[in-house]
C-alpha positions in Angstrom: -177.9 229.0 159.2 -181.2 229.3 158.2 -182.8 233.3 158.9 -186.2 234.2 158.5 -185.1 237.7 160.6 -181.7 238.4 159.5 -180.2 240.4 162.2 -178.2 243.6 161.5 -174.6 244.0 160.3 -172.4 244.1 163.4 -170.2 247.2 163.8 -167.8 247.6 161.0 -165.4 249.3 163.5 -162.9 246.5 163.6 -162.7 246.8 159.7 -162.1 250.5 159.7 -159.0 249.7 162.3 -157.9 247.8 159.8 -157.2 250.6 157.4 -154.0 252.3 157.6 -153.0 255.3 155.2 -148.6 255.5 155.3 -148.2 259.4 153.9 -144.6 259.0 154.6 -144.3 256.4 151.7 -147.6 256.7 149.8 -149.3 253.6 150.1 -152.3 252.4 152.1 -153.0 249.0 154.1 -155.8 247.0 154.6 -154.8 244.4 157.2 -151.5 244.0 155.6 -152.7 244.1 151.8 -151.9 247.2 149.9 -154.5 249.3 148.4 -155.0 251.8 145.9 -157.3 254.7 145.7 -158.7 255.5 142.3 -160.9 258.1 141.2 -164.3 256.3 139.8 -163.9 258.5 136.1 -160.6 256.8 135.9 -162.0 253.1 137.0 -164.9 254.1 134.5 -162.6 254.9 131.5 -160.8 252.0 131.9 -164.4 249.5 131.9 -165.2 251.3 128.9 -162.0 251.2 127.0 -162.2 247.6 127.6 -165.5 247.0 126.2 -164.7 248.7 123.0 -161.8 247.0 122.4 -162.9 243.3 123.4 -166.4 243.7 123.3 -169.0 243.2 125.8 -168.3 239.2 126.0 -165.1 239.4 126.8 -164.9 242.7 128.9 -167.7 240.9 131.5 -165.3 238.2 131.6 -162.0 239.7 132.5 -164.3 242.0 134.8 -165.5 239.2 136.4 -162.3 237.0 137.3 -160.7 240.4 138.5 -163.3 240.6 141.0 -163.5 237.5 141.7 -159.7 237.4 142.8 -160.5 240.3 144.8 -163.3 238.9 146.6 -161.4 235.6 147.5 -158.3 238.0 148.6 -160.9 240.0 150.9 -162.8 236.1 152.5 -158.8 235.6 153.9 -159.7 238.3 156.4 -163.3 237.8 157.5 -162.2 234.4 159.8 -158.6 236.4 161.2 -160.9 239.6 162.0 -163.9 238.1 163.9 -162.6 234.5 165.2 -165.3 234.7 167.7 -168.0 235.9 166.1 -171.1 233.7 164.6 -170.8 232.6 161.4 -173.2 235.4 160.0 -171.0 237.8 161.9 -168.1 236.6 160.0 -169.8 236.5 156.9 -171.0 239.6 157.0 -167.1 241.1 156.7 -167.0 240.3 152.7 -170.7 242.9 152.3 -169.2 245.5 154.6 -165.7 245.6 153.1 -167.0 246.3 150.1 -169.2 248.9 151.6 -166.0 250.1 153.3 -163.7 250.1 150.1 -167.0 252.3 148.0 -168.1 249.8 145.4 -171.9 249.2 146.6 -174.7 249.5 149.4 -175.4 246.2 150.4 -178.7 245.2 152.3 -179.2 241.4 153.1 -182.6 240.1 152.2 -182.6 236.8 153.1 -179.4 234.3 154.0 -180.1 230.7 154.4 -176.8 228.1 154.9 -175.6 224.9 156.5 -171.6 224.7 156.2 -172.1 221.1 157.0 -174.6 220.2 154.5 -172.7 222.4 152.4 -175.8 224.3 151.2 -176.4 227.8 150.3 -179.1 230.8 149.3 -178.5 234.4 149.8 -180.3 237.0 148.3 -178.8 240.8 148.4 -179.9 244.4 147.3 -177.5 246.4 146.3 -177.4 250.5 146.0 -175.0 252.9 144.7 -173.4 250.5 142.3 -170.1 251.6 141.0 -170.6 249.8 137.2 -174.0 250.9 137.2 -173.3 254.4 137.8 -170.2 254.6 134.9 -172.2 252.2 132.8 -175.4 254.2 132.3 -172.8 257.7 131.7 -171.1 255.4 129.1 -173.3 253.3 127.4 -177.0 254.2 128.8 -179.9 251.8 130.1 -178.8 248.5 129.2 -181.1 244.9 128.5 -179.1 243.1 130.4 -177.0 243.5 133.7 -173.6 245.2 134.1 -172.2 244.9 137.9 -170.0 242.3 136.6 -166.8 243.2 138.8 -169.2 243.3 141.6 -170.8 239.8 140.7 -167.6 238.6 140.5 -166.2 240.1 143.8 -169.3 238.3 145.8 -168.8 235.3 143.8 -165.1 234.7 144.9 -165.6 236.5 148.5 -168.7 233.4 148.9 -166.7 230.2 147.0 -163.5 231.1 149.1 -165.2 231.4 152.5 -167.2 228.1 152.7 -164.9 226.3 150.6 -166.8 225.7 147.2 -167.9 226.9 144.2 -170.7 229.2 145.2 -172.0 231.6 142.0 -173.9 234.6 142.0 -176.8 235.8 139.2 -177.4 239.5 139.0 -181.2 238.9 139.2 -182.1 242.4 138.7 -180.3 245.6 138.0 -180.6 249.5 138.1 -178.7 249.8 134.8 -181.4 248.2 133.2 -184.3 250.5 135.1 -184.9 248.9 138.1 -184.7 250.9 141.0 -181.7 248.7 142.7 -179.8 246.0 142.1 -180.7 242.5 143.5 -178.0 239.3 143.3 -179.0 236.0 144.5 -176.2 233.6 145.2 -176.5 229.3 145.2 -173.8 226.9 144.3 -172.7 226.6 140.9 -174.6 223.1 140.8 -178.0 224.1 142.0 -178.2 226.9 138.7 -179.5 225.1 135.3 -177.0 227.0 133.5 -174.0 225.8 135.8 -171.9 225.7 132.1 -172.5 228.9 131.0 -172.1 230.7 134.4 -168.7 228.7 134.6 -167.3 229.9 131.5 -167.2 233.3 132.9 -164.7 232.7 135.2 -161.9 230.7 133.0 -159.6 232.3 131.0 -159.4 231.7 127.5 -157.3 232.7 124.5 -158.4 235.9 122.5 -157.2 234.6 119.4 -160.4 232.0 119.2 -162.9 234.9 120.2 -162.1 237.1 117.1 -166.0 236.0 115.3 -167.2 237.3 118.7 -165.4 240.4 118.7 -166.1 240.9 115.2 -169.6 240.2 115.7 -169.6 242.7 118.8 -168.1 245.3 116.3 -170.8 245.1 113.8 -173.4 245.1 116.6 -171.9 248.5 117.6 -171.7 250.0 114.0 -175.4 249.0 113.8 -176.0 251.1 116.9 -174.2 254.6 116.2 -176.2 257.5 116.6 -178.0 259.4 113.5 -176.5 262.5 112.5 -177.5 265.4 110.5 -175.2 268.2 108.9 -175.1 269.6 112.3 -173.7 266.4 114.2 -174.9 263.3 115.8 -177.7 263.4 118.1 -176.3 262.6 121.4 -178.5 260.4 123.6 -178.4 256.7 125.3 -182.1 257.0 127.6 -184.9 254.4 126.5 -186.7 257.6 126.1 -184.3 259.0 123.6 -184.0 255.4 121.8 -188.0 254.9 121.4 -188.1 258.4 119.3 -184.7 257.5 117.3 -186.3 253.9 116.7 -189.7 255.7 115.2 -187.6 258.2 113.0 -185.4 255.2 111.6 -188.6 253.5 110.4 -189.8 256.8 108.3 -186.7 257.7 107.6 -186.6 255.3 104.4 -190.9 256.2 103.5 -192.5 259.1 102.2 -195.0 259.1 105.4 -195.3 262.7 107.0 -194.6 263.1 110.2 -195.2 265.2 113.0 -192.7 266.0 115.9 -194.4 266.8 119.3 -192.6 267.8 122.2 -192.1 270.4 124.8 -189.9 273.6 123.3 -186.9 273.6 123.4 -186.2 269.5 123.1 -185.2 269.8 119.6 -187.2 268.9 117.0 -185.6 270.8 114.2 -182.8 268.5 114.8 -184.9 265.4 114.7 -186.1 267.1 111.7 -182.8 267.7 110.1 -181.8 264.2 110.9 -185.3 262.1 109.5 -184.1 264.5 106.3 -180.4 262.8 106.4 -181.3 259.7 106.7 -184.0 259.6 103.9 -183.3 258.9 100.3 -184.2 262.8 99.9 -180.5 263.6 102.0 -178.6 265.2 98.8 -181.9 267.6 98.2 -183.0 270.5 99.8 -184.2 270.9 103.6 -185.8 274.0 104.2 -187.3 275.3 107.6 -190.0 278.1 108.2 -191.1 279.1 111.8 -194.7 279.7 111.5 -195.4 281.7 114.5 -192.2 284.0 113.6 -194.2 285.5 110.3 -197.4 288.1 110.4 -200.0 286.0 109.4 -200.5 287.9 106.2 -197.5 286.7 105.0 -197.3 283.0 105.6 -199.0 282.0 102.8 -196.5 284.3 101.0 -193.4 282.5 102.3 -195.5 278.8 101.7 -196.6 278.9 98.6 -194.9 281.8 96.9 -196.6 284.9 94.9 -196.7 286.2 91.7 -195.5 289.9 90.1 -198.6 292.0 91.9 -200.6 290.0 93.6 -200.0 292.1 96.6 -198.5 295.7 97.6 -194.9 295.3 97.8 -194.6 292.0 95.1 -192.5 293.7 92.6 -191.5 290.5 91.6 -192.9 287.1 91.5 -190.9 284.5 93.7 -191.2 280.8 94.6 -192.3 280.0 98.1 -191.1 277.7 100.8 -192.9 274.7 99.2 -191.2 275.1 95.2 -187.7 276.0 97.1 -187.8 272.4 99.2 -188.9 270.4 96.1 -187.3 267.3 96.3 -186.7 267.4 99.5 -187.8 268.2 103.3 -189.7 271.0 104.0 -190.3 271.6 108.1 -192.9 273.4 109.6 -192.1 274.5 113.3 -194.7 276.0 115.3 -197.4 274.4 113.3 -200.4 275.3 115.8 -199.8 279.1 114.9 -200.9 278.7 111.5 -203.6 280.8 110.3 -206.9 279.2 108.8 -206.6 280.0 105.3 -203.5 278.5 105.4 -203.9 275.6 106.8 -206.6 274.9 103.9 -204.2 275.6 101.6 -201.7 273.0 103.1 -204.5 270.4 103.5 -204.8 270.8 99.5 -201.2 270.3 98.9 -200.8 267.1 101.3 -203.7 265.5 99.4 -202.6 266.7 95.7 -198.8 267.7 95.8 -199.8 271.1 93.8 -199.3 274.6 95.3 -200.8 277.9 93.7 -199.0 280.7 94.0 -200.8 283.9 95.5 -201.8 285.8 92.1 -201.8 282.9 89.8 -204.0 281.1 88.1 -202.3 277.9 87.3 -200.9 275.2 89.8 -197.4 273.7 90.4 -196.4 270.1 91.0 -194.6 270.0 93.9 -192.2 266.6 95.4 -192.0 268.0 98.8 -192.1 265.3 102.1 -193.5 267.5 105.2 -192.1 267.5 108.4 -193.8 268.9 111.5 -193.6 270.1 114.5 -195.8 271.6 117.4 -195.3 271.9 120.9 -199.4 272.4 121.4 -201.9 270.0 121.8 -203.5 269.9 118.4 -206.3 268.1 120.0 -207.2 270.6 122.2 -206.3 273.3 119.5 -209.5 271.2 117.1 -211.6 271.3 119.9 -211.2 275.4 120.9 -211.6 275.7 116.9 -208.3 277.2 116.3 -207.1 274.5 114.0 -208.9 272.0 111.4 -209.8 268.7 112.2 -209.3 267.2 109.0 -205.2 268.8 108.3 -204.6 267.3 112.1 -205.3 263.6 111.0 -203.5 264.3 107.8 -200.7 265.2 109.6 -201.0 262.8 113.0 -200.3 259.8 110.4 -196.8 259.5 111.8 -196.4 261.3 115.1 -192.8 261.1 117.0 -192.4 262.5 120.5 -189.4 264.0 121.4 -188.9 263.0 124.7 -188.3 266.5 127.6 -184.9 266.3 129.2 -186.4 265.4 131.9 -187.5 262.2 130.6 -183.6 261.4 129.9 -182.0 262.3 132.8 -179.1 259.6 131.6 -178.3 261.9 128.5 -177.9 264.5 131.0 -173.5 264.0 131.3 -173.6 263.1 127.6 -175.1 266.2 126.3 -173.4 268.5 128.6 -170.1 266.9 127.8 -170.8 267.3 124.2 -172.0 271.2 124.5 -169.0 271.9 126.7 -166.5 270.1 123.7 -168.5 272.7 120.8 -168.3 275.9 122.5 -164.8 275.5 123.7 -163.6 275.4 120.0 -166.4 278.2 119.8 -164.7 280.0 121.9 -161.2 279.0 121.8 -160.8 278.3 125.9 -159.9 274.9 127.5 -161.5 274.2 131.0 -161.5 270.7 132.7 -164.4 269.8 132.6 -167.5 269.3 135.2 -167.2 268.6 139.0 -169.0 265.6 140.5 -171.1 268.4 141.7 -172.1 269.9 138.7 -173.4 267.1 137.3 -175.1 266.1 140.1 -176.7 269.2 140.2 -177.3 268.6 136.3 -178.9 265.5 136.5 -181.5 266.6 139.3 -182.6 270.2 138.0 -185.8 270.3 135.6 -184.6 271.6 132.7 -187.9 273.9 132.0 -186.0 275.2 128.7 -185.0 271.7 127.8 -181.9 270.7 125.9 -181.8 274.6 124.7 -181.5 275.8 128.5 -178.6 273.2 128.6 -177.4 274.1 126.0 -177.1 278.1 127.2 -176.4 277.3 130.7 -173.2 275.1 129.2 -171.9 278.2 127.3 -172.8 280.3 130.2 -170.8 277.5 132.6 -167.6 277.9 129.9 -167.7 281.7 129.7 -167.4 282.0 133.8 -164.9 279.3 134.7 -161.7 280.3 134.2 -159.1 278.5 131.8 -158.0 274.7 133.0 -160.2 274.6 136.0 -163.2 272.7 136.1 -167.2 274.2 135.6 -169.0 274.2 139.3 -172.6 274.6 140.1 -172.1 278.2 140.4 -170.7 278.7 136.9 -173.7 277.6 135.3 -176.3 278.8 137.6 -176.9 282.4 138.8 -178.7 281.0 141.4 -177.8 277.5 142.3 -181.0 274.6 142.4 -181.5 273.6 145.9 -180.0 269.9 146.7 -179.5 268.0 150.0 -175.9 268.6 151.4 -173.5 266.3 153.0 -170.9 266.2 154.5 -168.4 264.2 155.7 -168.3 263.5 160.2 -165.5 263.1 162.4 -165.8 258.8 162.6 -165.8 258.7 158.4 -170.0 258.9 158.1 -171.8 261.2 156.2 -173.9 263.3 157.7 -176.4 266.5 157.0 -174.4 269.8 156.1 -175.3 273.0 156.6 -178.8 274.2 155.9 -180.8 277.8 156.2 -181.3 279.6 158.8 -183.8 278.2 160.1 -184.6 280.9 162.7 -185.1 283.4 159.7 -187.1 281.0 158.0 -189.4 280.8 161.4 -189.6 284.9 161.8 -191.0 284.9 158.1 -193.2 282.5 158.6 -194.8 283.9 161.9 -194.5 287.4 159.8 -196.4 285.8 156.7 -199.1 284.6 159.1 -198.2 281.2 156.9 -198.8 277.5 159.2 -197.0 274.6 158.3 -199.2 273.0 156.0 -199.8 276.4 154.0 -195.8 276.2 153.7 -195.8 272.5 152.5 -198.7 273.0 150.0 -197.0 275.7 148.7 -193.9 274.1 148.0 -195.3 271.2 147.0 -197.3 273.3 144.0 -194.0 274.9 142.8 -192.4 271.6 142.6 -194.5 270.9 140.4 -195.1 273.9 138.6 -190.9 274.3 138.0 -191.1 270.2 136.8 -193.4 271.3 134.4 -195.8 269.1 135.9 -193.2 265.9 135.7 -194.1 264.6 139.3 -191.0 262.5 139.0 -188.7 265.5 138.9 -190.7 267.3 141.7 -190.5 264.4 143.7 -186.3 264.2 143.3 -186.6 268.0 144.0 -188.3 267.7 147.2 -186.4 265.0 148.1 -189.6 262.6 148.0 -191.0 259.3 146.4 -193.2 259.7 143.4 -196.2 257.9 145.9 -195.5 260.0 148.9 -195.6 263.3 146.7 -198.7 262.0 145.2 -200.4 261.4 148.4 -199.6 265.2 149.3 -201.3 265.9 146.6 -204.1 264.7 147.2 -204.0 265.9 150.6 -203.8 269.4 148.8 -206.9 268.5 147.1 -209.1 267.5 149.5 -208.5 270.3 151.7 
């Protein structure tokens, strides 16, 4: 059947008949096979358990055959429930099924096969992928694909319907940063790797995989997150990954480096970390906020002062610099720092020696610099608020901490990981988050960052009372807008309630406000509240990143 213009999926009404829930004896029916409900978490935990403890290999493997005995379970039906329908028609039952039983969205591309000639092609997008989704809150962004019960399911579901071995390759996939999931299906002959692509689907003896799992293990050692003497740094995202990557390179060098980055996103925890994992770990790290000090006294609290050398310095005392020697000294809030000192901290980056206000000898210092600003320094050269030549001395090694918007997939991580710390903070055990409130999570900004998490977590905790689980509600005084649905009367989902739009109209009209005023004006704090992240304004508004774009450049030209 070969389809240049697939036509659409027939009704899946006769499928949905085909469902039957018994409440009298607790068990559901699909066309005489039992069923089971499961929540997703659960499924999840139970992929993940597997892969860490079997290892990838294996775990794709078992995930695979299981769903490949499910698909050849669910091709039994697709003949019994559409006998009179075209071959496409009763083809189409494996895609819709599992639509219907809530694994994937599946859109055909293209479909092209003879039964006779006993060829095959089909190409499918898929959406909404069930491993994708519990994958990337598990693991994060992967290299390579991860629908492997779903692969399998198609794979079975295809081989069992036109009677032979018929194999599909997850071409592309959204846990790897694609925007969906595309599988493209041939027999197991017509792929050049036939061998390999058949050894997923036989079962084999643990026993002879134990270099492979060992192998897996070390690969996993070799991956767990840095830590500091506050914790590990949680975070899967490429984002997040790119910045750990750059720190593990310094880490073992002398090189300065400076941490850029929105506030809020953590950098004295990169900074503490970089100090960890250096060979100056077992030596002092000390921290000084430059924009928290009058800028009379930074050079003070830098580079120390002698008995008199100002009112008040009854005493001579070392500074920041002789206290951090041997170790990691960080400077936060670099951009505030006043000229004179920056001088003075261009002359200790090039020489190592400090001079304490008041004295007249220097000090050898062994102190590695860490910085951090959340200001362009570029900018700051240019306006003549900071020195050209102690920004290139610093810039030698710049690292930049990626926004939490940047890693939305660190999103469930972090919050899961806040939520565990202040419940032994504050001695109170709550469930954890609802669907909901993660949702919600994942979609919101995040202006503040992973310190705005971090409150709105405590705040969450604090609210929701003991054993129950944190809603929207709990950690938002006034909950971020996001589309609602809701469930209709035939099983679809459909819009839920939204404002009143008749008020909305009477302030308009009161405002003196048209339409376009109204768009352009939402459109702008969008993007204002994303912090100028047109991705994030564009999930806000419920948009593409192109279409919010070409609104903005409507906005412009008018």
């Amino acid at each position: 059947m070969p389809t240049d213009k697939l036509p659409p999926f027939p009704s899946d009404a006769d499928l949905r008949r085909l469902v039957h829930f018994s409440a009298s004896d607790g068990r559901i029916w699909l066309a005489g096979h039992r069923m089971v409900l499961l929540h997703l978490g659960a499924l999840g935990s139970l992929r993940k358990e597997l892969i860490q403890t079997i290892g990838v290999k294996q775990a794709r493997r078992v995930l695979k055959r299981a769903g490949f005995e499910a698909g050849m379970r669910d091709a039994a039906l697709a003949r019994q429930v559409r006998p009179d329908g075209t071959p496409f028609e009763q083809f189409t039952v494996g895609p819709q099924l599992h639509m219907l039983e809530g694994a994937v969205q599946v859109t055909p591309d293209s479909l092209e096969f003879d039964v006779e000639a006993g060829t095959y092609h089909g190409l499918f997008r898929w959406d909404h992928s069930w491993e994708v989704e519990t994958h990337l809150r598990d693991f994060g962004p992967q290299d390579e694909p991860v629908c492997w019960m779903l692969i399998g399911y198609a794979s079975g579901y295809t081989t069992a319907f036109f009677g032979q071995q018929i194999v599909y390759k997850e071409v592309q996939c959204a846990g790897c940063g694609h925007e969906h999931c595309v599988i493209e299906g041939r027999p197991l002959k017509d792929w050049p790797d036939a061998e390999q692509m058949q050894e997923d689907y036989e079962a084999d003896s643990m026993l002879v995989r134990i270099e492979d799992m060992q192998a897996d293990l070390e690969s996993l050692r070799d991956s767990l997150q840095p830590r500091d003497d506050l914790g590990e740094l949680i975070g899967r995202s490429k984002a997040f990954e790119k910045a750990i990557g750059l720190l593990r390179k310094a880490a073992a060098t002398q090189v300065t480096v400076l941490l850029t980055g929105e506030t809020g996103v953590g950098k004295e925890r990169f900074a503490r970390t970089l100090h960890a994992m250096s060979l100056r770990a077992t030596k002092p790290f000390v921290a000084i906020n430059c924009a928290a000090l009058p800028h009379d006294l930074i050079e003070s609290e830098l580079f120390g002062a002698e008995k008199g050398a100002f009112t008040g310095a009854g005493a001579a005392r070392p500074g920041r610099f002789e206290r951090a020697d041997g170790g990691t000294l960080f400077l936060d809030e670099l951009g505030e720092l006043p000229p004179a000192a920056q001088a003075k901290l261009l002359r200790v980056l090039q020489t190592g020696e400090i001079e304490r206000l008041g004295a007249t000898a220097t000090r050898k210092v062994d102190v590695r610099v860490v910085a951090a600003t959340n200001v362009d320094l570029q900018a700051a050269v240019e306006a003549g608020r900071f020195r050209r030549d102690l920004m290139y001395r610093l810039n030698v090694y710049p690292i930049g901490i990626p926004s939490l918007r940047e890693r939305v997939e660190d999103i469930e991580p972090l919050a899961n990981h806040m939520l565990q710390h202040f419940m032994a903070l504050h001695n109170k055990r709550v469930a954890g988050f609802t669907d909901r409130a993660l949702d919600v999570m994942r979609s919101y900004a995040w202006p503040g960052n992973v310190r705005e998490l971090e409150n709105l977590i405590e705040r969450g905790l604090i609210i929701t009372s003991p054993g129950q689980m944190v809603d929207v509600d709990d950690l938002f005084a006034v909950a971020p807008s996001a589309p609602q649905m809701t469930v209709g009367a035939s099983g679809e989902l459909k819009p839920g309630p939204v404002a009143d739009l008749g008020a909305l109209y009477e302030e308009l009209q009161k405002r003196g406000l048209s339409l376009d005023a109204l768009e352009d004006g939402l459109i702008q704090q969008a993007v204002e509240r994303a912090g100028g992240n047109l991705s994030a304004a564009a999930r806000a508004l419920g948009l593409t990143r192109p279409q919010l774009s070409y609104r903005l450049q409507r906005i412009h030209e008018r």
